[in-house]
SERO-4910 file (N, C-alpha, C, O; in steps of 0.05 Angstrom, whole numbers):
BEGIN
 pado doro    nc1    nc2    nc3   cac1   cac2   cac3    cc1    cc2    cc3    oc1    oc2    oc3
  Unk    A   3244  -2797  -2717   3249  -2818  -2736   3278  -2818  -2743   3290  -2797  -2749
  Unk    A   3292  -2847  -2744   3313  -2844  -2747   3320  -2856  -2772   3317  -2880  -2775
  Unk    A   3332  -2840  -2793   3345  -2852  -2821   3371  -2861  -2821   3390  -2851  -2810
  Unk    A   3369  -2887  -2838   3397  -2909  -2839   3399  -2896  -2864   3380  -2884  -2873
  Unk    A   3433  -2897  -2882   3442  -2895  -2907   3454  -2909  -2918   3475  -2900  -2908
  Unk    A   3461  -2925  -2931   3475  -2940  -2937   3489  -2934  -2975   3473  -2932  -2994
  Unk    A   3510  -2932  -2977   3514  -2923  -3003   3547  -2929  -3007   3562  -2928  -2988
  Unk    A   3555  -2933  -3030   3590  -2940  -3042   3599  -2913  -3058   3582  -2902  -3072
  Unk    A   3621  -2904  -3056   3638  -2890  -3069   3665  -2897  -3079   3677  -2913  -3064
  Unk    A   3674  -2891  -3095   3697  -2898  -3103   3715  -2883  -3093   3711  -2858  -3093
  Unk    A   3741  -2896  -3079   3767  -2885  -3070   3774  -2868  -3080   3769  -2847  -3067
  Unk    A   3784  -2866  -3099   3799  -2849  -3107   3772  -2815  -3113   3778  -2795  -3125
  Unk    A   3752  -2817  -3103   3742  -2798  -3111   3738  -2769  -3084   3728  -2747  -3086
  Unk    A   3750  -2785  -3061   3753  -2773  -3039   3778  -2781  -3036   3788  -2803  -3044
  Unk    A   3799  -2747  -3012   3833  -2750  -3005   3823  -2776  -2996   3821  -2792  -3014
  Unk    A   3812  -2790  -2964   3819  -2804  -2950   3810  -2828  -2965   3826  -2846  -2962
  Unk    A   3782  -2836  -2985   3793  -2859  -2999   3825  -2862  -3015   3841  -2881  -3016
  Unk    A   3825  -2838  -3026   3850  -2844  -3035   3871  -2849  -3030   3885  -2862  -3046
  Unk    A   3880  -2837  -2997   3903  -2835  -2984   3905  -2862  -2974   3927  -2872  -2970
  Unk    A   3877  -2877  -2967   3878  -2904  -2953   3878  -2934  -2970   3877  -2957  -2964
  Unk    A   3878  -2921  -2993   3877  -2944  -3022   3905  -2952  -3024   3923  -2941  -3036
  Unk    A   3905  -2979  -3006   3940  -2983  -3004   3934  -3010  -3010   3916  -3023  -3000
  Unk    A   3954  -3018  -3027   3959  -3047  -3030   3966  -3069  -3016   3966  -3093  -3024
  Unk    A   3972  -3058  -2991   3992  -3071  -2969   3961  -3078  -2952   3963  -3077  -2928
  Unk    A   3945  -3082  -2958   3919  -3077  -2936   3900  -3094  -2957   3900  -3093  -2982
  Unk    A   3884  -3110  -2940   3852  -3118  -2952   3838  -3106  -2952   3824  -3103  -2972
  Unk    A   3834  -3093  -2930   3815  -3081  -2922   3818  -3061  -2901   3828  -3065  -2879
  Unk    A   3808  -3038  -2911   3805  -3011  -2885   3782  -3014  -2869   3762  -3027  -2877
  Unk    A   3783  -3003  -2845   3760  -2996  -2834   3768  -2970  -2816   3789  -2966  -2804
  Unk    A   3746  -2954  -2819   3749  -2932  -2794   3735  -2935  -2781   3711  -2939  -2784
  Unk    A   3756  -2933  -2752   3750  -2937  -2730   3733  -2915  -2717   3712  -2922  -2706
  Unk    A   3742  -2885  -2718   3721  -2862  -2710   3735  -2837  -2724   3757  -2835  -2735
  Unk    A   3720  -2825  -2720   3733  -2793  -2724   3736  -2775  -2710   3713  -2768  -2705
  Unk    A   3751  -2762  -2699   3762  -2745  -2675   3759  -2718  -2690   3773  -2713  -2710
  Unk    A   3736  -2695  -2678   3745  -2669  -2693   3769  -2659  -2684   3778  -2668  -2663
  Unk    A   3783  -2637  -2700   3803  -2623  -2686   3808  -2597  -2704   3821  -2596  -2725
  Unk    A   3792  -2574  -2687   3795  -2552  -2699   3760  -2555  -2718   3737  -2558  -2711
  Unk    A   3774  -2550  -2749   3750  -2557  -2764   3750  -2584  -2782   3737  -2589  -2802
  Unk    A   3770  -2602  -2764   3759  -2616  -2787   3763  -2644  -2770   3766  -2642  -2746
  Unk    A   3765  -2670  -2781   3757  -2693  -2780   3780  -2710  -2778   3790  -2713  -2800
  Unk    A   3793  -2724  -2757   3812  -2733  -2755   3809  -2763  -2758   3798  -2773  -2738
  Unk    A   3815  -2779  -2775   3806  -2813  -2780   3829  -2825  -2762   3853  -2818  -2761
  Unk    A   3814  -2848  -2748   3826  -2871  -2745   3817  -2894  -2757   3795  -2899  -2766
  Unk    A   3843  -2913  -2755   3825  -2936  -2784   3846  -2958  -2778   3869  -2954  -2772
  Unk    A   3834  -2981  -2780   3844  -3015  -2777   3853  -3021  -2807   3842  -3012  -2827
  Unk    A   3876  -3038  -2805   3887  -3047  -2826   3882  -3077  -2831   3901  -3086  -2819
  Unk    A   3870  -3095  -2841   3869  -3121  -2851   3896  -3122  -2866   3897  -3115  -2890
  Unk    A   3926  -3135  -2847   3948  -3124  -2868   3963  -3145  -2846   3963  -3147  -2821
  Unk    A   3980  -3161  -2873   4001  -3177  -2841   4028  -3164  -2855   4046  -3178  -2864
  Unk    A   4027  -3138  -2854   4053  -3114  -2852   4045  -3100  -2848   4035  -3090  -2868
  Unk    A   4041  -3081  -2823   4032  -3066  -2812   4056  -3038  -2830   4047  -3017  -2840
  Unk    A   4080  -3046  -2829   4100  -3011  -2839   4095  -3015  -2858   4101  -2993  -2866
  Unk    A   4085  -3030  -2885   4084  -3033  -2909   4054  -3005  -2906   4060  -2982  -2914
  Unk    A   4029  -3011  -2896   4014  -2995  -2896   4020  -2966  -2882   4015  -2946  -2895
  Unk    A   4028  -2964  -2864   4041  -2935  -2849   4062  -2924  -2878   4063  -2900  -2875
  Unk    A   4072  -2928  -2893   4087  -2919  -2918   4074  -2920  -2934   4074  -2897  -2942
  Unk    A   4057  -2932  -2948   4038  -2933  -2966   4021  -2902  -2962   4020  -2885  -2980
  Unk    A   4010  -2900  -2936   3999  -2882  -2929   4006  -2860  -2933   3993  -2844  -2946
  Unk    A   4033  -2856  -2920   4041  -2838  -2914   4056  -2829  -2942   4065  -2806  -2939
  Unk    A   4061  -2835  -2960   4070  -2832  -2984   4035  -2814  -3003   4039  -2808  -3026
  Unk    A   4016  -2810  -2995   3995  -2794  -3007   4004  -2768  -2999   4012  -2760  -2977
  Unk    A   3998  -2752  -3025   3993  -2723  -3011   3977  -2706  -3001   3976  -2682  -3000
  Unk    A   3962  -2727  -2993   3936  -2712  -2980   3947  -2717  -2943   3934  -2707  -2925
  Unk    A   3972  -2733  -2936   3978  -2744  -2911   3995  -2731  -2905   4017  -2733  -2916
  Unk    A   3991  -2709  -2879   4022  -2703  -2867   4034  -2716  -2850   4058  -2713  -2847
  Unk    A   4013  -2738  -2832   4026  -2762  -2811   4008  -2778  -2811   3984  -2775  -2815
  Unk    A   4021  -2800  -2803   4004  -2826  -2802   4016  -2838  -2784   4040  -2841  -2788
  Unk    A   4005  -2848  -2757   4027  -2858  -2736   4002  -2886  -2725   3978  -2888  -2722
  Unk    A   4023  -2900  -2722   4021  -2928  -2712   4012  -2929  -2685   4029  -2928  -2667
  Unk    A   3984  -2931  -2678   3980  -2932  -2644   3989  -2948  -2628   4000  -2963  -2644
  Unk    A   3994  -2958  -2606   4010  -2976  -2587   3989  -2989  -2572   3973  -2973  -2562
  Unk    A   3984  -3016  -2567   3963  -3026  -2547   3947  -3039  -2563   3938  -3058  -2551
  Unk    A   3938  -3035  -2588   3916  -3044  -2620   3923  -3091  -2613   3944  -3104  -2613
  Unk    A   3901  -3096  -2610   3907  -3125  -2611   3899  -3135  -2636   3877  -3127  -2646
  Unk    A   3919  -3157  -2652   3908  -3163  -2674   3906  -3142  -2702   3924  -3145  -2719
  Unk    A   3892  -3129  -2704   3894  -3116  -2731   3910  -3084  -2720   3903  -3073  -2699
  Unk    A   3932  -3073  -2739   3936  -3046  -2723   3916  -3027  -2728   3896  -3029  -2742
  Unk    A   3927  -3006  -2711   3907  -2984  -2709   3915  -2967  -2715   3932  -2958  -2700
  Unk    A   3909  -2949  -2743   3931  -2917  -2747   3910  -2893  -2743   3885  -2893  -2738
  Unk    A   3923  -2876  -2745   3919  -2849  -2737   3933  -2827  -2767   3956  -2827  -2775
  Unk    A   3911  -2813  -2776   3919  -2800  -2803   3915  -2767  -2788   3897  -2759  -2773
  Unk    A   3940  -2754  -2798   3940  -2726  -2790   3943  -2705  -2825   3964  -2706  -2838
  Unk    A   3921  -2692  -2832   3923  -2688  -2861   3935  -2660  -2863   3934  -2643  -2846
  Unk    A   3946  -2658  -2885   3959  -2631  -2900   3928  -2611  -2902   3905  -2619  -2899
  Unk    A   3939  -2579  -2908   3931  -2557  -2915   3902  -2568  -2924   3882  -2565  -2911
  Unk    A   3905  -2583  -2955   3873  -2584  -2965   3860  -2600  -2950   3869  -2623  -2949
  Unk    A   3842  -2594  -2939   3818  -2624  -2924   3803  -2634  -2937   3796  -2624  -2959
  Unk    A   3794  -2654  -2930   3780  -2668  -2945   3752  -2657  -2947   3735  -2654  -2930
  Unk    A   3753  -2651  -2971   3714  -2638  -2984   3692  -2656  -2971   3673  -2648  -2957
  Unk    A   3699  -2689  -2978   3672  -2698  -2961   3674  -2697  -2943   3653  -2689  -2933
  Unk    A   3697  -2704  -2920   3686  -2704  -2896   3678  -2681  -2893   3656  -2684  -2882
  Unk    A   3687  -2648  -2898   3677  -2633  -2887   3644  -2631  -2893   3631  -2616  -2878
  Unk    A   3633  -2643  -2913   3611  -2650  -2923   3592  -2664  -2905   3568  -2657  -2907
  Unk    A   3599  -2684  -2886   3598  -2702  -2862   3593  -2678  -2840   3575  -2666  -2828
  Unk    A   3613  -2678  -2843   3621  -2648  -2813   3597  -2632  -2804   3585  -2628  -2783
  Unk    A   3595  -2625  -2829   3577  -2599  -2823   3545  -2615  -2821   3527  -2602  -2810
  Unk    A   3543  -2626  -2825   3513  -2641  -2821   3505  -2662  -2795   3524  -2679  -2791
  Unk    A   3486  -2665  -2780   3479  -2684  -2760   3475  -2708  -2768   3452  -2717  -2773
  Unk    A   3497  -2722  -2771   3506  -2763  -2785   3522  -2769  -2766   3539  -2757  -2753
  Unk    A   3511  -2794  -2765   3531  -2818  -2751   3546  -2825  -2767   3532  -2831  -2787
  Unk    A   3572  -2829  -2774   3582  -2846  -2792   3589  -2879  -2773   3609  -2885  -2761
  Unk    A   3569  -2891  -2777   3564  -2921  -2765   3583  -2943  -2772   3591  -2962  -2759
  Unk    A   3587  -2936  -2795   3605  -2963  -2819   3630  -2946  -2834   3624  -2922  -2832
  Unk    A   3653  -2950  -2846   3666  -2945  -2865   3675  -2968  -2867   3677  -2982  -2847
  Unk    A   3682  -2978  -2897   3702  -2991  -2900   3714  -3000  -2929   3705  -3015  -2946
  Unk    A   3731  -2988  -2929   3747  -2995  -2965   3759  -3004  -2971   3781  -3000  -2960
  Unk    A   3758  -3028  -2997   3779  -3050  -2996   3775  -3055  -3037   3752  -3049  -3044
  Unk    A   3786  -3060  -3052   3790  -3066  -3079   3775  -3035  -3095   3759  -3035  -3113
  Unk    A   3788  -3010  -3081   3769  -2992  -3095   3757  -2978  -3088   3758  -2954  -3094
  Unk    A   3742  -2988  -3071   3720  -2981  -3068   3703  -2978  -3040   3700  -2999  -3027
  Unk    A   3694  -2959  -3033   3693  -2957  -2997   3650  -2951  -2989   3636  -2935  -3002
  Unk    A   3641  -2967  -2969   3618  -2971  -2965   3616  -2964  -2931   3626  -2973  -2910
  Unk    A   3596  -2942  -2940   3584  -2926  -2916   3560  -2930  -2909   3541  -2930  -2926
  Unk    A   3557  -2935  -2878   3527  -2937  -2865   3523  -2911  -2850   3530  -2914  -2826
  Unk    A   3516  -2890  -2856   3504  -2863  -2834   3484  -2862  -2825   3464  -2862  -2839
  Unk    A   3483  -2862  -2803   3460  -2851  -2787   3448  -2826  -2787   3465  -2809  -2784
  Unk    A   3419  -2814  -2788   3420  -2790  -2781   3385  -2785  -2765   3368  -2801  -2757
  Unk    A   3384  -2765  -2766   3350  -2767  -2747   3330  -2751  -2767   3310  -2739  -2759
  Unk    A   3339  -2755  -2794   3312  -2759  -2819   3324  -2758  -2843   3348  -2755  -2848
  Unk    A   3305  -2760  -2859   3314  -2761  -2887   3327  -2738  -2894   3350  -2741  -2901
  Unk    A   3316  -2709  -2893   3312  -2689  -2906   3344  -2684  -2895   3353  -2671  -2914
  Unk    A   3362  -2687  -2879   3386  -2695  -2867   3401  -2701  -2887   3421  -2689  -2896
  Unk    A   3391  -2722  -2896   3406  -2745  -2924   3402  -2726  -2960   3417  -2724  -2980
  Unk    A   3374  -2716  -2954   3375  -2697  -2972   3391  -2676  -2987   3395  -2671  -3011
  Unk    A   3403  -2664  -2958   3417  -2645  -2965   3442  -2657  -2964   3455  -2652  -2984
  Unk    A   3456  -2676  -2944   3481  -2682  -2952   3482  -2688  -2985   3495  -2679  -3003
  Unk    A   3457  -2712  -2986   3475  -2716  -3022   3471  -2695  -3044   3481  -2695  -3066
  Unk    A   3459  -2682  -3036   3453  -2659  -3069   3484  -2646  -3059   3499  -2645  -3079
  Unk    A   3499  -2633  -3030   3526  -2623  -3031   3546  -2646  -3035   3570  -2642  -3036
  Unk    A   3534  -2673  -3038   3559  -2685  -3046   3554  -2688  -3080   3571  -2703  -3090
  Unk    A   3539  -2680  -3094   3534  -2683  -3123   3541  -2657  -3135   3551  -2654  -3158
  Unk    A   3534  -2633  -3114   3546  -2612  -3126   3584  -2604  -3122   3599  -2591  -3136
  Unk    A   3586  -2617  -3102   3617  -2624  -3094   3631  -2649  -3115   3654  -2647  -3123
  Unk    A   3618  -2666  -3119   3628  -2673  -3145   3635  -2705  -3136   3647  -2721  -3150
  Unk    A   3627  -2710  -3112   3630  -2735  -3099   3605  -2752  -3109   3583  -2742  -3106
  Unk    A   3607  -2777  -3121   3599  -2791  -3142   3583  -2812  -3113   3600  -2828  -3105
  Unk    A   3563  -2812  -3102   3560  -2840  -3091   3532  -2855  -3095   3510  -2844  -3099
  Unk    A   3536  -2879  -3092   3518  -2895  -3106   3501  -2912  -3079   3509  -2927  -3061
  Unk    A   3474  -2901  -3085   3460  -2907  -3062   3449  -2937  -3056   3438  -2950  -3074
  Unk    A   3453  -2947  -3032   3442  -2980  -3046   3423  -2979  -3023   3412  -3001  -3021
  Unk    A   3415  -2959  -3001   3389  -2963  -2984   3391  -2937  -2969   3409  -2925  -2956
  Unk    A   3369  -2935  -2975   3353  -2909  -2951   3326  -2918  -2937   3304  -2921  -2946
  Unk    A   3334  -2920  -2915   3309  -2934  -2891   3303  -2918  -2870   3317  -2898  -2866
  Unk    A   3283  -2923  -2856   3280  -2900  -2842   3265  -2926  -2810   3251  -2946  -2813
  Unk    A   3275  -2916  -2786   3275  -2924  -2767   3255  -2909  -2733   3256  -2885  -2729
  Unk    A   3243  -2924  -2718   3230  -2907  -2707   3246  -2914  -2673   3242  -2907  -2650
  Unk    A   3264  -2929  -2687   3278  -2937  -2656   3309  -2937  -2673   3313  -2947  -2695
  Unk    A   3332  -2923  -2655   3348  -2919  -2661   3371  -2935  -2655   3393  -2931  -2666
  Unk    A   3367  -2959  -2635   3386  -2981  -2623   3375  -3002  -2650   3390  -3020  -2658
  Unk    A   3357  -2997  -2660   3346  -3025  -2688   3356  -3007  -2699   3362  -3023  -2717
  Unk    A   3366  -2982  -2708   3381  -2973  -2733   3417  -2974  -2736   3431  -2978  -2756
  Unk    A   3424  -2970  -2709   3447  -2973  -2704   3452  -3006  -2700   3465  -3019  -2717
  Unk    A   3441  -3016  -2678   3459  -3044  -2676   3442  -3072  -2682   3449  -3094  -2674
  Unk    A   3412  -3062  -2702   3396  -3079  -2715   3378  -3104  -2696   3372  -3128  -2700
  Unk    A   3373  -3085  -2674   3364  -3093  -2650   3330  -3091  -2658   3320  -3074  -2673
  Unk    A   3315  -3110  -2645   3286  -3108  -2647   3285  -3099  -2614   3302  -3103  -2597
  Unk    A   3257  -3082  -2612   3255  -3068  -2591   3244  -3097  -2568   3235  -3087  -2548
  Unk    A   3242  -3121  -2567   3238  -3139  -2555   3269  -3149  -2540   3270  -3155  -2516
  Unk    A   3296  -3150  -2562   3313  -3162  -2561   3329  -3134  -2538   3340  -3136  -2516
  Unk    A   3325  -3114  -2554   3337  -3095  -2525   3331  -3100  -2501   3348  -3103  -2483
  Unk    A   3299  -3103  -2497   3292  -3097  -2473   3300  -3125  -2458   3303  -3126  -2434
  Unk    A   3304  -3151  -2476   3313  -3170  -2460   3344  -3170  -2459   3352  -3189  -2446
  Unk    A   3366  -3154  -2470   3394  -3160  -2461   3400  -3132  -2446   3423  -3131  -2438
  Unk    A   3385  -3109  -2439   3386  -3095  -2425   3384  -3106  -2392   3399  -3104  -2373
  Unk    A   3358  -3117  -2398   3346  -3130  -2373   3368  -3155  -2359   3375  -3158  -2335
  Unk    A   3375  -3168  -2380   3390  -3193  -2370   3419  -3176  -2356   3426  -3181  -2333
  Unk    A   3432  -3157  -2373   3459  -3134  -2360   3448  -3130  -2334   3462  -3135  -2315
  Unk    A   3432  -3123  -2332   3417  -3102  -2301   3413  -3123  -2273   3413  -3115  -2249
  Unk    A   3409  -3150  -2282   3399  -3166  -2257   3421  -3179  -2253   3423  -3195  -2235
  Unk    A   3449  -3171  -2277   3469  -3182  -2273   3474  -3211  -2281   3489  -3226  -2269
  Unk    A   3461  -3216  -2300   3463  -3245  -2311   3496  -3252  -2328   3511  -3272  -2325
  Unk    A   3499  -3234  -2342   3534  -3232  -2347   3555  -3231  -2323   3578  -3236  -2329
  Unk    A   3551  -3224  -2299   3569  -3222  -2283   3568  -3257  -2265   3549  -3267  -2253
  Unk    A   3592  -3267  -2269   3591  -3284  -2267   3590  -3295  -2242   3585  -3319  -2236
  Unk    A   3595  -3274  -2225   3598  -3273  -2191   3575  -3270  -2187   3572  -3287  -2170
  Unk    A   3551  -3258  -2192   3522  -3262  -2180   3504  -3291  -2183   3482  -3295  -2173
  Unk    A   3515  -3305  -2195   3508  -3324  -2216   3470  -3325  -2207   3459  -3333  -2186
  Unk    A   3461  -3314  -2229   3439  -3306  -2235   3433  -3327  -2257   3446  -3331  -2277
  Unk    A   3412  -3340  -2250   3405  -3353  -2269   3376  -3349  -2291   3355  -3340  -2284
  Unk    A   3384  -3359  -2323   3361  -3351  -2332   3334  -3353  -2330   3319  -3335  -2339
  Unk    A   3323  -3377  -2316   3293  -3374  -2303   3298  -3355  -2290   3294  -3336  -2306
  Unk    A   3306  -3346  -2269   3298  -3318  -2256   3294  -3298  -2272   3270  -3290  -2271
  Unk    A   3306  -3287  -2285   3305  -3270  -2313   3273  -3266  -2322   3259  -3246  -2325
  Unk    A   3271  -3292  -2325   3248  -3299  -2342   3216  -3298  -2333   3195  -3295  -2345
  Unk    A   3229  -3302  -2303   3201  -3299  -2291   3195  -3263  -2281   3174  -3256  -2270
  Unk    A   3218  -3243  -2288   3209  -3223  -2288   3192  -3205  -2313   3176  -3186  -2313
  Unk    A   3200  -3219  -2332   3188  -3209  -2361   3153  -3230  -2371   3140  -3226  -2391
  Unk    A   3148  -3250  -2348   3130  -3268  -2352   3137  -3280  -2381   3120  -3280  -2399
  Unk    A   3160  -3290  -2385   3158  -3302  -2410   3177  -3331  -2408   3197  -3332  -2394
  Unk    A   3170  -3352  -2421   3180  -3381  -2418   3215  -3377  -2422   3226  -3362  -2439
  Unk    A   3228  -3391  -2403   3262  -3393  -2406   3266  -3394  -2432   3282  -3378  -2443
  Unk    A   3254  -3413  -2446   3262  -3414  -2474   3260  -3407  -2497   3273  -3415  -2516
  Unk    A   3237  -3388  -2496   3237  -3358  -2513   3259  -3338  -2505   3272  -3327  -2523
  Unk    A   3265  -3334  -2478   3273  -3316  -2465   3302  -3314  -2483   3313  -3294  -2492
  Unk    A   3311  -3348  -2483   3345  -3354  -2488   3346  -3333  -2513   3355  -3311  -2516
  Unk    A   3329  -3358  -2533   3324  -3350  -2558   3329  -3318  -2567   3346  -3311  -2584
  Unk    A   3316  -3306  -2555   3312  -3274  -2551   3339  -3259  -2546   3348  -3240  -2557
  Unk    A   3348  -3273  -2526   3378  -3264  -2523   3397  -3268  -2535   3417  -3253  -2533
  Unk    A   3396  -3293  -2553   3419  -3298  -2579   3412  -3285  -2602   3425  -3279  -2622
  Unk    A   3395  -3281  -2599   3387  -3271  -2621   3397  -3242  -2632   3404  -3236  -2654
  Unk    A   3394  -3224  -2604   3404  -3201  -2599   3427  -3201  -2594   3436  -3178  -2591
  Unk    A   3443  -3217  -2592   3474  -3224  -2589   3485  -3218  -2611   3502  -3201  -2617
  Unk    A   3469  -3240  -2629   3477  -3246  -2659   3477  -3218  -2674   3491  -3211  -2693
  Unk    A   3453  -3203  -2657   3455  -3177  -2682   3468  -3156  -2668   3472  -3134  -2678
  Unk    A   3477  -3165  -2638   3502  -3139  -2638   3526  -3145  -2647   3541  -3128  -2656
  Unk    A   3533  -3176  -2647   3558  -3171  -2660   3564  -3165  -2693   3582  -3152  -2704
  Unk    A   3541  -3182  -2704   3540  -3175  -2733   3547  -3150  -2743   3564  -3145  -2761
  Unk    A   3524  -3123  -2722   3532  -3095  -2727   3549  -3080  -2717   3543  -3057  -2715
  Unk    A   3572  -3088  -2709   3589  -3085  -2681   3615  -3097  -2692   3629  -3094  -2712
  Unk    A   3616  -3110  -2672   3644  -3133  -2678   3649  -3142  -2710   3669  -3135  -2722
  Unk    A   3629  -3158  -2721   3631  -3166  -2747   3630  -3145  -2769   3647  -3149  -2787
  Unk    A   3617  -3129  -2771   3616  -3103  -2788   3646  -3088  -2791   3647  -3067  -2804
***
């Protein structure tokens, strides 16, 4: 069984909300976390049309010993935070437990997390060490999942098996040109459910994906 989390904390109540609570920015998002050593190395997108306004913003916390600007990032930049001596309490809070961190993102304040993990009792223990750690967060859903592609990318187990299927016979490659009746007549189901089925699943990868 797989458990979704969904819950808000306030910036300033964690270093990296804090360090990333920059004015120069709408909006953060982290991109992943790289361990190194013991701890949790963030990368994170800037909604910012001054990219050095946010690299100084940043880099002016004292929770930050570097913050460097990646090369190649299209459209929104991409930074890289390298932190001082204290680490951050929650992530190591994260760290030590089996979570996806699926979502971040903080913007007026305030930062909203989607974790994944493979049960509740998972979620259990993270939040009682984030209540005894003193990290304040406010839960707005705990769900629980028996398919983990519908927890992560909000996929119904119908819509997988048709954009899996459609990748495999090569319907995206535009050089086979595969057309969707063929598709369709392998799953015995009408072209026009079939489409349906596939936008549909489109819609909810990008929603949880791209758009998220």
């Amino acid at each position: 069984m797989t458990a979704v989390l969904d819950f808000t904390i306030p910036s300033d109540a964690f270093a990296v909300g804090a360090a990333l609570d920059v004015e120069s920015a709408t909006q953060i998002e982290l991109a992943r976390f790289v361990p190194v050593g013991e701890r949790l190395v963030p990368y994170f997108w800037a909604e910012t049309s001054d990219a050095e306004a946010v690299q100084s913003e940043v880099r002016a916390s004292p929770h930050v010993a570097v913050v460097e600007r990646l090369d190649g990032s299209i459209g929104r930049p991409l930074f890289r935070v390298s932190w001082e001596d204290d680490a951050d309490g929650f992530l190591d809070t994260l760290r030590r437990r089996d979570i996806v961190i699926q979502r971040g993102t903080g913007s007026d304040g305030t930062w909203l997390f989607r974790l994944i993990s493979d049960g509740r009792d998972t979620f259990s223990e993270f939040h009682l060490a984030c209540r005894e750690g003193g990290y304040p967060l406010d839960i707005k859903r705990l769900s629980d999942s028996t398919d983990r592609d519908s927890a992560l990318y909000g996929l119904t187990g119908k819509q997988r098996v048709a954009l899996l299927h459609a990748f495999e016979r090569g319907y995206y490659d535009m050089e086979q040109n595969v057309k969707l009746g063929d598709i369709c007549e392998d799953l015995d189901i009408s072209q026009q459910a079939f489409g349906a089925r596939l936008k549909r699943g489109m819609d909810a990868l990008i929603e949880n994906t791209l758009a998220a």
